[in-house]
C-alpha positions in Angstrom: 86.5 75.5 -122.4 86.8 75.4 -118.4 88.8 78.1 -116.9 88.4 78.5 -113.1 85.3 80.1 -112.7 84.4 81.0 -116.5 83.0 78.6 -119.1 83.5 79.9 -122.7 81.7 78.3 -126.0 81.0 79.5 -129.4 80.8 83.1 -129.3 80.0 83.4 -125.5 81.6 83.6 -122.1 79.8 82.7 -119.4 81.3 84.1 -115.4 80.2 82.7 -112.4 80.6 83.9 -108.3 79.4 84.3 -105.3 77.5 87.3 -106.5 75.1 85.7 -108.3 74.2 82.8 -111.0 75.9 84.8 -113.7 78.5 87.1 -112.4 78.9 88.2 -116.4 77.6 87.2 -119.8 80.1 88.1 -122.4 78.7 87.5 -126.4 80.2 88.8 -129.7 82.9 90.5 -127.4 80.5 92.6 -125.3 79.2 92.2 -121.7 75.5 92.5 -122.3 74.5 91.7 -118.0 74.3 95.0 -116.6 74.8 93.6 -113.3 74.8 90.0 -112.3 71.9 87.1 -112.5 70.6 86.8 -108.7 68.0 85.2 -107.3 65.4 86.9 -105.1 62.8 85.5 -102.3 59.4 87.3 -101.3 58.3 85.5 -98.5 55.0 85.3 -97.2 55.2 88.9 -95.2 56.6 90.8 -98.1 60.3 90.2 -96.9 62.4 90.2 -100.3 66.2 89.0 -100.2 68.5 88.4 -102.7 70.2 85.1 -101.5 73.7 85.1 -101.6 76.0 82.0 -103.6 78.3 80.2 -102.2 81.6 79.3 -104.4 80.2 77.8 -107.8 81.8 74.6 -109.1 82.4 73.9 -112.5 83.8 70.7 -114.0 84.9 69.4 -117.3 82.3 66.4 -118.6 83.7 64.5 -121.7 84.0 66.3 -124.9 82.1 69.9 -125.0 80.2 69.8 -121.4 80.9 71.3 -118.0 78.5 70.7 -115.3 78.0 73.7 -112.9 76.7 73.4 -109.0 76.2 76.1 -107.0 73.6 77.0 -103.2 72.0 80.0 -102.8 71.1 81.2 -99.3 69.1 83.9 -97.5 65.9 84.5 -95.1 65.7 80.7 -94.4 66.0 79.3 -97.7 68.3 77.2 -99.5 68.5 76.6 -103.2 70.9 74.3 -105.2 71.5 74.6 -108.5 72.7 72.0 -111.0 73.8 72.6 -114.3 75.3 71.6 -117.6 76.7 74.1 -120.7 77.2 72.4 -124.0 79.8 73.4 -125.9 77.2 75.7 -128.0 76.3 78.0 -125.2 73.0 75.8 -124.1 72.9 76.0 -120.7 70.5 74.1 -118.9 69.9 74.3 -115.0 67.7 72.7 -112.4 66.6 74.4 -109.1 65.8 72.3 -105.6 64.4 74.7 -102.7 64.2 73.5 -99.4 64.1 75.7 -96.0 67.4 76.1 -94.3 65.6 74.8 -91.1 61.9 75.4 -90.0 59.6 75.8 -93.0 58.0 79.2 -94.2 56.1 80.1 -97.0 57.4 81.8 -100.0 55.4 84.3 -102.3 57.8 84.6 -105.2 60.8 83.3 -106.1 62.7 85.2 -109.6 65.7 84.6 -111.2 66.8 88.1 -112.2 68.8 88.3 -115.7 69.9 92.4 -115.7 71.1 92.8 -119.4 72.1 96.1 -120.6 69.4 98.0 -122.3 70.9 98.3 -125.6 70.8 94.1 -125.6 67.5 93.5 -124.4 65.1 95.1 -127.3 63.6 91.7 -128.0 63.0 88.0 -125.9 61.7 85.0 -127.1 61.4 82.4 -124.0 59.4 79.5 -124.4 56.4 79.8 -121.9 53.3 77.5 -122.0 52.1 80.5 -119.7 51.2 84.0 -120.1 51.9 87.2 -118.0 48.7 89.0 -117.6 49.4 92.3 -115.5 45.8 92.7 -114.1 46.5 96.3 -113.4 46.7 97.1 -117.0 44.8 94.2 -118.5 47.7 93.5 -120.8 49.6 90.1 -121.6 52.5 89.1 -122.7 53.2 85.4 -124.0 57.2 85.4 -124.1 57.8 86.5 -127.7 58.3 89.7 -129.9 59.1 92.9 -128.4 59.4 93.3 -124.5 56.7 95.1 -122.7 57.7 98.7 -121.4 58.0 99.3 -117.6 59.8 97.3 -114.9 62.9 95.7 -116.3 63.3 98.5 -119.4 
């Protein structure tokens, strides 16, 4: 179900704004995002920004779909995102970066999901990848418990 900026499924409510790709994340009838989903650049001389959204547009697809679009800008780069919510909470989004007008070089780009400690115990996130921190030596492969430290 479509209301203006707010997409609701089976169990879940999903806000969106300006503020970020998530502006809230509502499940079982508690927020669990302890601030909103943003997306932040490093570029190449450390510079981080969080880019900022323009209005996010949402539209009704057929039976149980909305398809969500949305551009993120900041330090001289432009994302758009393109996405679809089934009516059982699947969300499923696609992420084009181009520079706003002369090129540069990025170092990182992350999509950052805050949830609310008391939500985020456990992840499961399929990775054919795994996060080695070579200041510790450990790794993490996207299941079980998550790692303490950043983020926790």
């Amino acid at each position: 179900m479509l209301f203006r900026s707010t997409v609701s499924c089976w169990g879940r409510t999903y806000r969106h704004g300006k503020e970020g790709l998530l502006t809230g994340l509502v499940a079982a009838g508690k927020d669990i995002l302890s601030a909103p989903a943003r997306f932040i650049v490093t570029t190449e001389d450390g510079k981080t920004v969080i880019l900022i959204g323009q209005k996010p547009s949402l539209k009704s697809r057929g039976k149980g779909k909305v398809d969500f679009a949305q551009t993120f800008t900041g330090s001289g780069v432009s994302l758009d995102v393109k996405g679809e919510f089934d009516y059982d909470g699947f969300y499923r989004f696609s992420v084009a970066m181009s520079p706003e007008k002369d090129p540069l070089k990025i170092k990182e780009l992350k999509l950052e999901i805050p949830f609310k400690a008391k939500h985020a115990a456990l992840v499961d996130a399929p990775a054919s990848w795994a996060l080695c921190d070579w200041r510790t030596g450990s790794t993490f492969f996207g299941i079980g418990a998550l790692p303490k430290g950043t983020g926790r």
